[in-house]
FIPADO-327789 format. One record per residue (C-alpha): residue number from 1; chain; x, y, z negated. Coordinates in steps of 0.001 Angstrom, whole numbers, plus 500000, padded with zeros to 6 digits. Layout:
N
[NUM 'A' [X Y Z]]
...
//
This chain:
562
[1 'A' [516434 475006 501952]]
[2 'A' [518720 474429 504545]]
[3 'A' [520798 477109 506341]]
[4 'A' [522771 477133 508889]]
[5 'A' [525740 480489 509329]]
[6 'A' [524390 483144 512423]]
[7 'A' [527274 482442 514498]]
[8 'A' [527566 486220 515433]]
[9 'A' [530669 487174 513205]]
[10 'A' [530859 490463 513099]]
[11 'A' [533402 490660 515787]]
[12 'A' [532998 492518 519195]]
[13 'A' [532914 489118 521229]]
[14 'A' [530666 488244 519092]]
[15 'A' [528331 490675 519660]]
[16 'A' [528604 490668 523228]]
[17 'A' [527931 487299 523852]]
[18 'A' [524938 487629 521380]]
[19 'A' [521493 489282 522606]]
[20 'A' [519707 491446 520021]]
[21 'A' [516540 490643 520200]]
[22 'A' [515312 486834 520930]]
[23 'A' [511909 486279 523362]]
[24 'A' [509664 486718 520792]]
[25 'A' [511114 490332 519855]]
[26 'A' [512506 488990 516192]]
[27 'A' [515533 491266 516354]]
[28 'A' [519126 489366 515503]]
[29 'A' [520789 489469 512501]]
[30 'A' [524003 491192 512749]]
[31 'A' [527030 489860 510827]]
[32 'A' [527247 486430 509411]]
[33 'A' [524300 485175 507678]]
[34 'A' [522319 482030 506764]]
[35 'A' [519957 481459 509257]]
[36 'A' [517397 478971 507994]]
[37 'A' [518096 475221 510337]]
[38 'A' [514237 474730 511632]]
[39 'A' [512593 472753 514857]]
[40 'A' [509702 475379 514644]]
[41 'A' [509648 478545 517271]]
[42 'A' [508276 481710 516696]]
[43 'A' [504623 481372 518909]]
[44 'A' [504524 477387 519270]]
[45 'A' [501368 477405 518048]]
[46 'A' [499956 480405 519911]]
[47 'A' [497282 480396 522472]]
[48 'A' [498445 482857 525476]]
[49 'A' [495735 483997 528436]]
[50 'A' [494172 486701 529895]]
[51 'A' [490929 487782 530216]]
[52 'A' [488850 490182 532149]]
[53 'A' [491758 491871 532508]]
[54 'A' [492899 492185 529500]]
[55 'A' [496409 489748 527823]]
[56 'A' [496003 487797 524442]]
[57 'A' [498949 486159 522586]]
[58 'A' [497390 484773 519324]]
[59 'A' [498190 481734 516440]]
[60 'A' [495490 479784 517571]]
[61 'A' [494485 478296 513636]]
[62 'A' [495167 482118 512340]]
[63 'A' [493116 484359 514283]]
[64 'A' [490151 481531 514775]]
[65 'A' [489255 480994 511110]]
[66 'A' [490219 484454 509849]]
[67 'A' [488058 486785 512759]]
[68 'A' [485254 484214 512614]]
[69 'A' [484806 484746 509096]]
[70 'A' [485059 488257 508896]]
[71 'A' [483011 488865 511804]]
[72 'A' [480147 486582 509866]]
[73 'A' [480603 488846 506611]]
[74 'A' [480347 491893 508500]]
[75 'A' [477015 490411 509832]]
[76 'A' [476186 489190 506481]]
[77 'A' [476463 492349 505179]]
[78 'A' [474954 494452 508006]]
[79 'A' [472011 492264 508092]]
[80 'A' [471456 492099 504057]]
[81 'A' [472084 495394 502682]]
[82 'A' [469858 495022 499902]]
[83 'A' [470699 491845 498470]]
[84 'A' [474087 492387 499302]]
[85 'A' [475078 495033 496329]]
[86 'A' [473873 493178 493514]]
[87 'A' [475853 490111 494306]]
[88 'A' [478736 492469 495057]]
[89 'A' [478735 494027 491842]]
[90 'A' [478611 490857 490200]]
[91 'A' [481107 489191 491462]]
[92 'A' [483551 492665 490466]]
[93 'A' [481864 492753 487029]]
[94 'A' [483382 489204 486398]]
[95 'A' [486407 489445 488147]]
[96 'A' [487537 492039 485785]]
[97 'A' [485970 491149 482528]]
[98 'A' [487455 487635 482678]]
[99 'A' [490318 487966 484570]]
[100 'A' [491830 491577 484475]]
[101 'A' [495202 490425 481979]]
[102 'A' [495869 487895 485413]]
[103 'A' [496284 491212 487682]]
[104 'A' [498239 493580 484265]]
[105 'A' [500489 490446 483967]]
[106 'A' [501506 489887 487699]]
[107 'A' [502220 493275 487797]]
[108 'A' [504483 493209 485171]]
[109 'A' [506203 490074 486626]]
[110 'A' [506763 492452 489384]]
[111 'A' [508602 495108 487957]]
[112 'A' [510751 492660 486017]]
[113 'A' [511579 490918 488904]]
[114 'A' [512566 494222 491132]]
[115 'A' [514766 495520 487788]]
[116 'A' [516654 491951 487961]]
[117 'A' [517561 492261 491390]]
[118 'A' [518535 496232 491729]]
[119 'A' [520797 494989 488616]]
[120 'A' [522427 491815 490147]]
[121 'A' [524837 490819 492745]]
[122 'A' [521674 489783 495010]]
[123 'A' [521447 494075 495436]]
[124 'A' [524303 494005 497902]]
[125 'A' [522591 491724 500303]]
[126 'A' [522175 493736 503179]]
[127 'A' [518483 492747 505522]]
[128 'A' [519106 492470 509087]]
[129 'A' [522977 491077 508120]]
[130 'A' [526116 492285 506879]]
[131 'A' [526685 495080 509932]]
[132 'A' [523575 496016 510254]]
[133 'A' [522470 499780 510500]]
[134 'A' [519657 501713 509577]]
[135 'A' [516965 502344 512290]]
[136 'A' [515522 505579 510907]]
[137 'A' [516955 508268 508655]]
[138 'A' [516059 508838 505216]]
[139 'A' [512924 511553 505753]]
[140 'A' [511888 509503 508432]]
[141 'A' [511689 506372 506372]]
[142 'A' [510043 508501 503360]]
[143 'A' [507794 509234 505367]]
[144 'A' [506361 505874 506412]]
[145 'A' [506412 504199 504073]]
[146 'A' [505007 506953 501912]]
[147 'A' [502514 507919 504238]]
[148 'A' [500868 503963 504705]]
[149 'A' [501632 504023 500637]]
[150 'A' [498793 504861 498999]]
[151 'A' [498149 508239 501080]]
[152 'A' [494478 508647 500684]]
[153 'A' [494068 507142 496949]]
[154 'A' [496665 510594 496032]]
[155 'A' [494261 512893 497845]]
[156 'A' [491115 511138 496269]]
[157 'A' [492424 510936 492870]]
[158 'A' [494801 513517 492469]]
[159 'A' [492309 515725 490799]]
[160 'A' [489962 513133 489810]]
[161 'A' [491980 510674 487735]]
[162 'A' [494058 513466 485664]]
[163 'A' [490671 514856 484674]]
[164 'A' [488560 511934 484216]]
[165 'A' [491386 510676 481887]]
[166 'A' [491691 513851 480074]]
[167 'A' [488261 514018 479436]]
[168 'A' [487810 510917 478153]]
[169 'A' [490863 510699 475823]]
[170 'A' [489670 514130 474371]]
[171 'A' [486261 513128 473840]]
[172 'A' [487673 509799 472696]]
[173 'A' [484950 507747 474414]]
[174 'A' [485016 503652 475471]]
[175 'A' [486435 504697 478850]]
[176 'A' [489304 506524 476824]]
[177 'A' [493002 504910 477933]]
[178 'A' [494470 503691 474710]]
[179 'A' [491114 504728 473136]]
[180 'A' [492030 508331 473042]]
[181 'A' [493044 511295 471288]]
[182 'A' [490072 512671 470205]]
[183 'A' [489717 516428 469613]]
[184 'A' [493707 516686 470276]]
[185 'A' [494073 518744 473228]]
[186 'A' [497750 518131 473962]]
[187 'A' [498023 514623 473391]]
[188 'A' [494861 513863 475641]]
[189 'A' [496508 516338 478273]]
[190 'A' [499761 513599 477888]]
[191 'A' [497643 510269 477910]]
[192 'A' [495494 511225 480446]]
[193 'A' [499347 512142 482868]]
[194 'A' [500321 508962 481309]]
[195 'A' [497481 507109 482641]]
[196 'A' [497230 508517 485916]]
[197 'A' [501049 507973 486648]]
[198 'A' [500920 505160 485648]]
[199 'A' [498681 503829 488191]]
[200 'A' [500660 505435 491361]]
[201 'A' [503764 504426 490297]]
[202 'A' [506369 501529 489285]]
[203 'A' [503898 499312 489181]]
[204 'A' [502299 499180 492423]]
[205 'A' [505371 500058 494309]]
[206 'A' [507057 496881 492787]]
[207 'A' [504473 495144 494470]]
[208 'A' [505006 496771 497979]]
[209 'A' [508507 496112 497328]]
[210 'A' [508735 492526 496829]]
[211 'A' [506141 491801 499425]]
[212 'A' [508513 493788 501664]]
[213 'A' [511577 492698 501040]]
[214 'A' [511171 488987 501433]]
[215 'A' [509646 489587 504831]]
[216 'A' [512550 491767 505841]]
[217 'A' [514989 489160 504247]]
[218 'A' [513220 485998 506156]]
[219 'A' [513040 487647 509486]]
[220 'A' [515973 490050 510028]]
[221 'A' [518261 487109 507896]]
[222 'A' [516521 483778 507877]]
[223 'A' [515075 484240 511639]]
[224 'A' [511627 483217 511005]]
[225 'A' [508298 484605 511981]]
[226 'A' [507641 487919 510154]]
[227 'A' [504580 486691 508480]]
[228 'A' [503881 485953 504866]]
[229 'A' [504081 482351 505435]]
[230 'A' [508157 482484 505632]]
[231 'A' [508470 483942 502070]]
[232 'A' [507337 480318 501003]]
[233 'A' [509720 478272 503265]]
[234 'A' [511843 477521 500200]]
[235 'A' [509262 475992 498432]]
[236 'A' [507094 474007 501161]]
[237 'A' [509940 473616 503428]]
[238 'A' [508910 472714 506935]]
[239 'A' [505530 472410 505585]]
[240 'A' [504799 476084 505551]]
[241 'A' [504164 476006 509315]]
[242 'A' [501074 473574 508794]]
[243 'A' [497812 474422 507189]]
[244 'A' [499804 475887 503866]]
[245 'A' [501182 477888 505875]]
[246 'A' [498092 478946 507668]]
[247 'A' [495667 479304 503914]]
[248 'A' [498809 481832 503007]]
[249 'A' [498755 484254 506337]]
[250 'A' [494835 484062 506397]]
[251 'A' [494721 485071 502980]]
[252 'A' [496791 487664 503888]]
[253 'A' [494490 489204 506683]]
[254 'A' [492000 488778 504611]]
[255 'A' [493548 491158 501518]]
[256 'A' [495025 493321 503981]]
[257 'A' [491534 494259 505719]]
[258 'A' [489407 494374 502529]]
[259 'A' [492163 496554 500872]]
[260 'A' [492416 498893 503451]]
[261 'A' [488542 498579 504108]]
[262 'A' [488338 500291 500593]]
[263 'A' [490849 503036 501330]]
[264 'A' [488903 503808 504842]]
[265 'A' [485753 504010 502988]]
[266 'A' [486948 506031 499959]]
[267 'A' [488621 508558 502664]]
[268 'A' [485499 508777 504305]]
[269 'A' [483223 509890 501349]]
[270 'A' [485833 512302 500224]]
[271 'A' [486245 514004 503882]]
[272 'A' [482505 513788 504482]]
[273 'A' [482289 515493 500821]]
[274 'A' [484252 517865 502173]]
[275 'A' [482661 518779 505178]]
[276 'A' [479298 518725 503366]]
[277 'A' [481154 521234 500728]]
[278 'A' [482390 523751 503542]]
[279 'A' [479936 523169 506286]]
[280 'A' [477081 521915 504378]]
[281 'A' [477343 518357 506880]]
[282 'A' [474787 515885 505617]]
[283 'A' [476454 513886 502708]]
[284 'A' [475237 510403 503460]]
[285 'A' [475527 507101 504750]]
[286 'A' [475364 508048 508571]]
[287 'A' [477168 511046 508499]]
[288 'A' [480089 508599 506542]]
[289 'A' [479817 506121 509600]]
[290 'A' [480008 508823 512358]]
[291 'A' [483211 509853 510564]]
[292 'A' [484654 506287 510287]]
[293 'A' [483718 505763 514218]]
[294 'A' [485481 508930 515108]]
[295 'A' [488305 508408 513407]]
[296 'A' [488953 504412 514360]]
[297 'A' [488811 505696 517871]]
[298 'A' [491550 508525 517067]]
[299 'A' [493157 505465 515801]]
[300 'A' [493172 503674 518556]]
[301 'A' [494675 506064 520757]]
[302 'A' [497739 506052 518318]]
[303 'A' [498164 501821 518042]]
[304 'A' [498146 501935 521893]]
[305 'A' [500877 504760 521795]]
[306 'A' [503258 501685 519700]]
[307 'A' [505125 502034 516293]]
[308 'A' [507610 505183 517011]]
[309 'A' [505665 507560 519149]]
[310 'A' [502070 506766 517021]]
[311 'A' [502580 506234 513612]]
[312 'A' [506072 507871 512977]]
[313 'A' [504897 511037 514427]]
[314 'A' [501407 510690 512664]]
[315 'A' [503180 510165 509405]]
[316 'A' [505456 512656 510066]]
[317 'A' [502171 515204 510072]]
[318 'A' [501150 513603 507321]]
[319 'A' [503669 514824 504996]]
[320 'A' [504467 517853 506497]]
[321 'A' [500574 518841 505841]]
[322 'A' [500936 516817 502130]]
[323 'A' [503652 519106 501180]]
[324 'A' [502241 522689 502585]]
[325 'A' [499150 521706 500109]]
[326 'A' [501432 520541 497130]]
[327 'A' [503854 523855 497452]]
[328 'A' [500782 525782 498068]]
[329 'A' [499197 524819 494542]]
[330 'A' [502618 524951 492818]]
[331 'A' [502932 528797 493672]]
[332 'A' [499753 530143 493004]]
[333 'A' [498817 527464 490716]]
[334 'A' [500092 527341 486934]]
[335 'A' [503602 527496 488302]]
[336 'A' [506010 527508 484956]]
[337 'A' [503418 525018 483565]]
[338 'A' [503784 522404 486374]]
[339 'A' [507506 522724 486496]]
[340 'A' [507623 522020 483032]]
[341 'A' [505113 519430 482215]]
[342 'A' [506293 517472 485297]]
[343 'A' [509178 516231 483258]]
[344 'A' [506987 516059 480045]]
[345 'A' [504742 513730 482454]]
[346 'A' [508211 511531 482921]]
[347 'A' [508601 511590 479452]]
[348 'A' [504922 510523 478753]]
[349 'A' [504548 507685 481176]]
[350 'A' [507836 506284 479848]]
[351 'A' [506278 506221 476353]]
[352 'A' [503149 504882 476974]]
[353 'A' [503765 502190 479691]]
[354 'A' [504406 499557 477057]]
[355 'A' [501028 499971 475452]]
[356 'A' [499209 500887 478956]]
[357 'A' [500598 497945 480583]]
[358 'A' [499975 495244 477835]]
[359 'A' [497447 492239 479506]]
[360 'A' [496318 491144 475671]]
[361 'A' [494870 492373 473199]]
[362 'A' [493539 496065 474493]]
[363 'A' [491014 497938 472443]]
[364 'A' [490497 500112 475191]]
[365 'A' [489144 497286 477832]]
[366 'A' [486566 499780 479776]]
[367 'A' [490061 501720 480576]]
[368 'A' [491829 498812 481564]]
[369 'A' [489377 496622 483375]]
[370 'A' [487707 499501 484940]]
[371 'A' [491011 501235 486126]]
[372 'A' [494192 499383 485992]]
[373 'A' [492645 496082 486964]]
[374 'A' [490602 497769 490193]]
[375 'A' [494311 499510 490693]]
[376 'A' [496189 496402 490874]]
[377 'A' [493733 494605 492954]]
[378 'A' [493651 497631 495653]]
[379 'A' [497324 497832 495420]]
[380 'A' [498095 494209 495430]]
[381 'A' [495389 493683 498656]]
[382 'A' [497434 496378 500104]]
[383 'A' [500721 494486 499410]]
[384 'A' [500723 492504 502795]]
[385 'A' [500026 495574 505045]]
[386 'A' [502049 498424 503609]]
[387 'A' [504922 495457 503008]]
[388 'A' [505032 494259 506427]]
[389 'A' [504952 497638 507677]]
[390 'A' [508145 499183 505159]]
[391 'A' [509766 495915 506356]]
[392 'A' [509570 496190 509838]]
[393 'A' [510949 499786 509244]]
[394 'A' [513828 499242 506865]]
[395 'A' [516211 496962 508441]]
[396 'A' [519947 497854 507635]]
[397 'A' [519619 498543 503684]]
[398 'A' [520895 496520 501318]]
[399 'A' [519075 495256 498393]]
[400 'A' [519888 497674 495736]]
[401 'A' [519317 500655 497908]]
[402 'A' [515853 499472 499421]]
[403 'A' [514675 498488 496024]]
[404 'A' [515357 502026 494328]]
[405 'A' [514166 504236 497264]]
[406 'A' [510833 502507 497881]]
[407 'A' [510295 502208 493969]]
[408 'A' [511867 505597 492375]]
[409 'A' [511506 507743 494835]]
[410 'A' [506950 507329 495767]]
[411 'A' [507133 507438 491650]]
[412 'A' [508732 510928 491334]]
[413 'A' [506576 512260 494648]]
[414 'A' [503199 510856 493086]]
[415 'A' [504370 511878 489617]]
[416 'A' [504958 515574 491168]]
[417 'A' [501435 515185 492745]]
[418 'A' [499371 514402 489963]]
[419 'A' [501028 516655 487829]]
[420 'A' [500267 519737 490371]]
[421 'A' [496913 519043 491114]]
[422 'A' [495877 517499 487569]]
[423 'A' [497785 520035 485487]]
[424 'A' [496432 522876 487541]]
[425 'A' [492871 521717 487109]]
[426 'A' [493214 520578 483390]]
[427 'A' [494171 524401 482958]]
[428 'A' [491045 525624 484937]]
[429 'A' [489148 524390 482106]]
[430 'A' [491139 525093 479093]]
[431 'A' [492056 528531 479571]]
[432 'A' [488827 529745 481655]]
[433 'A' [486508 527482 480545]]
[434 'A' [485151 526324 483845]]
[435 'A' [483883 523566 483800]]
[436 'A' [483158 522662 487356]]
[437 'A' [485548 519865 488198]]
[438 'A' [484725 518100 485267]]
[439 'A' [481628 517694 486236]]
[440 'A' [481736 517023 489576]]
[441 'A' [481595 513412 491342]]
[442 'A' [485255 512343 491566]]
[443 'A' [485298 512531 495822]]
[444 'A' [484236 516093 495274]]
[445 'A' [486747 517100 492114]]
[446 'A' [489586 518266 494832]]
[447 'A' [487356 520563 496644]]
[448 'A' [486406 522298 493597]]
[449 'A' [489063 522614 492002]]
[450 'A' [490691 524590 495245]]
[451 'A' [487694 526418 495047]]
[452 'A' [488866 528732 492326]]
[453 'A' [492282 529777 493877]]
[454 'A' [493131 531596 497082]]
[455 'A' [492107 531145 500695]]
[456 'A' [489972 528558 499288]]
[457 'A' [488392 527432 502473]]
[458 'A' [491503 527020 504469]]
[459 'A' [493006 524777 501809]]
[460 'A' [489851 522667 501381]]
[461 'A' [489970 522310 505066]]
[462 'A' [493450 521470 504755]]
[463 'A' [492443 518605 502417]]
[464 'A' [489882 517376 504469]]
[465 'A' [492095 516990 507486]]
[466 'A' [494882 515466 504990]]
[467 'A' [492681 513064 504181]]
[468 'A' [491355 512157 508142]]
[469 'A' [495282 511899 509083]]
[470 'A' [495862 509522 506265]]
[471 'A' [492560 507216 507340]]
[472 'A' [493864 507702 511135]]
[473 'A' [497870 506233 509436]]
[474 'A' [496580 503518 507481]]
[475 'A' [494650 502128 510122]]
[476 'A' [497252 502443 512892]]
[477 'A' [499492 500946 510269]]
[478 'A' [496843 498150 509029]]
[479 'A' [496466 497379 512812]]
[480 'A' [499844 496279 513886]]
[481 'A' [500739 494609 510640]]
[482 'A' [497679 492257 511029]]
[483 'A' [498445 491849 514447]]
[484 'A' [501584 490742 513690]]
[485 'A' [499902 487683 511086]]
[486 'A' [497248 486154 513615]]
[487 'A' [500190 486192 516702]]
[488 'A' [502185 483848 514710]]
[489 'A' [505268 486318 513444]]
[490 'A' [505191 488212 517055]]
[491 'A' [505829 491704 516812]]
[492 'A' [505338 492563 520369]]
[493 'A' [501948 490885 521355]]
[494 'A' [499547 492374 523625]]
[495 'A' [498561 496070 522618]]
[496 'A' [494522 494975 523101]]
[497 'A' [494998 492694 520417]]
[498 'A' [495777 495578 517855]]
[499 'A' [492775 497647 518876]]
[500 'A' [490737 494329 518227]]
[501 'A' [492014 494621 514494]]
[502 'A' [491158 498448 514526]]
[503 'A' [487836 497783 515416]]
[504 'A' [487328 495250 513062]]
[505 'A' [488897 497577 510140]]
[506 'A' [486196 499965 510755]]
[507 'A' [483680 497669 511134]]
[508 'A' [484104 496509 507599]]
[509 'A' [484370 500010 506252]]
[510 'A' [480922 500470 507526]]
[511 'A' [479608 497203 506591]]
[512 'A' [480955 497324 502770]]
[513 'A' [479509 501414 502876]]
[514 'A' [476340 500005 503974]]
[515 'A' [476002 497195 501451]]
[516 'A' [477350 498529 498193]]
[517 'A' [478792 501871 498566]]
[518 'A' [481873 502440 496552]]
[519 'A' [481199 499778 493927]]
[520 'A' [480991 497418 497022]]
[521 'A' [484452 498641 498286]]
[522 'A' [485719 497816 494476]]
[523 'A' [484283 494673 495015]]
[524 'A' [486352 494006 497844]]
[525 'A' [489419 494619 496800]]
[526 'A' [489423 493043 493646]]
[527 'A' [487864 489472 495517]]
[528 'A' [490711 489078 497699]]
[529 'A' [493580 491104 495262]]
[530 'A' [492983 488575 492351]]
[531 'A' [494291 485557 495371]]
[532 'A' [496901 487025 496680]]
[533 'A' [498222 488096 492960]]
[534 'A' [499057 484517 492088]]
[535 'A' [500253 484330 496118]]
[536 'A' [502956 486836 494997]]
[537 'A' [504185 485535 491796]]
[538 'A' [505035 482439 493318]]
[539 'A' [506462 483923 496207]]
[540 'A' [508988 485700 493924]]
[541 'A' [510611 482548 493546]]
[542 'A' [511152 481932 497422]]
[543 'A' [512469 485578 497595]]
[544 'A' [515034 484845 494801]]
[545 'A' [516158 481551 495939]]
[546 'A' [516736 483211 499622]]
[547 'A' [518635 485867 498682]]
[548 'A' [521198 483393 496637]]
[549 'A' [521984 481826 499989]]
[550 'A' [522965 485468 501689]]
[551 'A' [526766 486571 501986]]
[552 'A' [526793 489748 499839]]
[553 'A' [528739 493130 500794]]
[554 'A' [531733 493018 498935]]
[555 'A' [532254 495624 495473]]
[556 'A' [533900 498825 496599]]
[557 'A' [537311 498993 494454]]
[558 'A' [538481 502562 493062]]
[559 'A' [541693 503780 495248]]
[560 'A' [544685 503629 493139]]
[561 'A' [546557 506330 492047]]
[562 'A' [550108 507106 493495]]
//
């Protein structure tokens, strides 16, 4: 790899002579860093017009091949329903019977790899350069990256997972994680918290991490294109900008869209279970795609509106509403109970995460295939989007401090979550007996479990909102990251080409709602997730070998005593 040092210094004439931003809106670094010595431009390969009105900035190879095959799936699909769910199911069935320890181990390759570096010099390496600042403060930044996180797969499976876990690990059935504890209430109560936290946190947000760090690092440091191409310039060298390069970003649409395709869909059956629940709204198909339409065109209005003023402030809703609900069924749920067996939770995960997290060898495989490995593909599909996004939104932290905030802190917040809403369902049944959530369909479970506390019907609706504002944030979110991929690295193309992208998000949500329901969703993700996995563990390498060539912040030395 060579690099060549960012002349700016760090001194004031420096700066001044120095714009901070070049033409195509890749911000400078600031501070002396290792720029990486390349002939290619940011948009040499784009194709720039206008049409009917309307501007277009787009990587020419990029957006061709990757919206002419998803428009001819979404017409595949569309146009086959029937025959279409079968094949679906299929091709998830043998995805995760044969290959589910490829998705448990890159996942574990991720977490070691995220430990190594918050532990190493590499942690003082500061993205965007040596003096560069923070662009948003810390509850602002929470909330983003939070929000895009894994925002509707907390409100789905908040009460869901917890109790289908519990269930199972008490009736110590094949679907059991670590094949139970049958007839042992209290250690089913811990394995099924074990499991569920397990799933929402160090795990996936390793993966979010990594995918966003080395785009931060090789366009705030390196000064190339923020697209997922650059993390692999250290391995393929100038080579990444030719069809490589091109296989690696329009894999990365293509995981981005299907993984967020399967969030969109899952928030749509849980808010039109909702609605059906309160307002007795049809629960079906059309009633789901009248939702999806309604809320891609809310959408819309907020990708036009640009990063700060539409998703910030969306976000910012987000977890103001998140919160209200989570303090709401702290204080008139099993209060003392949550408070205490959140920590117990801790405690549990930590114990189990060896055995939970082992690709080999499982005697519980309906747990792990049928769980973990659907997790890790919806996660890992996710990787691109919510990575590009926390990038472009974390400039001015070092290492160290990016790696334990985006990792630690979504872990304690989901742990928190799960705990609330599990615990105070799991309670529900043992000391009342009802039995109501348990049997309910998982995108119903919330809904009646709220059901048996106060004001009932204003939380529910609550939920159901919670749930459209996360669909509306993931979108927006989805929308400018992709946008970002098929204009080459851009990150100020034309706004109409980010409402194409929303469009075609909920065009797919339809499609796969149409053709296979949930299981088709599943399908989905895992298809394009199991990719993209071996994408990642490579590009840990290129992400490891950049960071060596960065100038590190120097150790702060104790004052001596006088």
């Amino acid at each position: 790899m060579v690099t060549t040092p960012h002349p700016n210094d760090g001194s004031d004439d420096s700066k001044a002579d120095q714009p901070t931003t070049n033409e195509e809106g890749i911000r400078r670094p600031e501070g002396a860093t290792n720029i990486i010595n390349t002939d290619y431009v940011i948009g040499q390969d784009n194709v720039s017009s206008r049409i009917m009105g309307l501007e277009f900035d787009l990587h020419g190879k990029v957006f061709t091949v990757a919206s002419i095959v998803i428009l001819a799936f979404v017409f595949l699909i569309l146009a086959f329903q029937n025959e279409v769910e079968p094949v679906l199911n299929g091709v998830k069935n043998w995805l995760t019977d044969h290959l589910s320890w490829v998705f448990l181990s890159g996942a574990n390759i991720f977490v070691i790899v995220c430990i190594g570096l918050i532990c190493s010099p590499l942690g003082r390496v500061r993205l965007g350069g040596p003096d560069a600042k923070p662009d948003y403060g810390y509850f602002g930044w929470f909330a983003m990256l939070f929000a895009a996180g894994m925002g509707i797969g907390l409100v789905f499976y908040g009460v869901a997972e917890p109790m289908t876990h519990f269930g199972n690990a008490l009736a110590g059935n094949a679907e059991a994680p670590l094949s139970g504890a049958q007839g042992n209430e209290a250690a089913a109560r811990s394995l099924g918290m074990a499991a569920t936290i397990y799933h929402y946190g160090l795990h996936p947000w390793a993966a979010y991490s990594l995918v966003a760090l080395a785009l931060a690092l090789f366009s705030f440091n390196k000064g190339l294109p923020l697209t997922v191409r650059s993390i692999f310039y250290p391995i393929l060298g100038e080579r990444v900008w030719g069809w490589p390069g091109h296989c690696i970003d329009i894999l990365a649409v293509f995981s981005t869209l299907f993984g967020l395709a399967t969030s969109l869909g899952y928030g749509a059956s849980q808010a039109t279970s909702g609605l059906n629940y309160l307002f007795d709204v049809p629960n079906t198909t059309v009633t789901m795609t009248i939702l999806i339409v309604a809320i891609t065109i809310v959408a819309l209005i907020s990708v036009v509106s640009g990063l700060d003023k539409g998703v910030q402030r969306l976000s910012m809703i987000n977890m103001a509403l998140a919160f209200v609900l989570l303090a709401f069924i702290i204080a008139v749920g099993p209060t003392l109970m949550i408070a205490t067996d959140f920590f117990t939770n801790l405690a549990s995960y930590v114990q189990y995460i060896p055995a939970l997290s082992m690709p080999f060898g499982r005697e519980d495989e309906s747990f792990s295939q049928d769980w973990t490995t659907f997790y890790w593909a919806w996660w890992i599909s996710w990787s691109p989007f919510v990575g590009m996004f926390i990038a472009r939104v974390s400039r001015g932290r070092t290492v160290r401090q990016f790696l334990l905030s985006v990792i630690l802190v979504p872990t304690l917040v989901s742990t928190l979550w799960m705990t609330a809403f599990g615990e105070t369902a799991i309670h529900q049944q043992l000391t009342t007996g009802f039995q109501g959530v348990q049997d309910a369909a998982l995108e119903l479970k919330l809904f009646v479990m709220l059901d048996q506390l106060p004001l009932a019907t204003l939380t529910s609706i609550v939920g159901t909102v919670l749930v459209i504002v996360f669909f509306v944030t993931s979108s927006d979110s989805g929308s400018l990251v992709i946008d970002s991929i098929t204009a080459g690295g851009k990150v100020d193309a034309p706004t109409s080409q980010r409402v194409f992208w929303c469009l075609i998000e909920g065009a797919i949500a339809i499609a796969l709602l149409l053709g296979g329901g949930l299981e088709g969703l599943q399908a989905a993700a895992v298809s394009t997730g199991l990719p993209f996995t071996i994408v990642l563990v490579i590009g840990c390498y290129g992400l490891v070998k950049g960071l060596m060539s960065e100038p590190r912040s120097p150790k702060r030395k104790p004052a001596r005593a006088t």
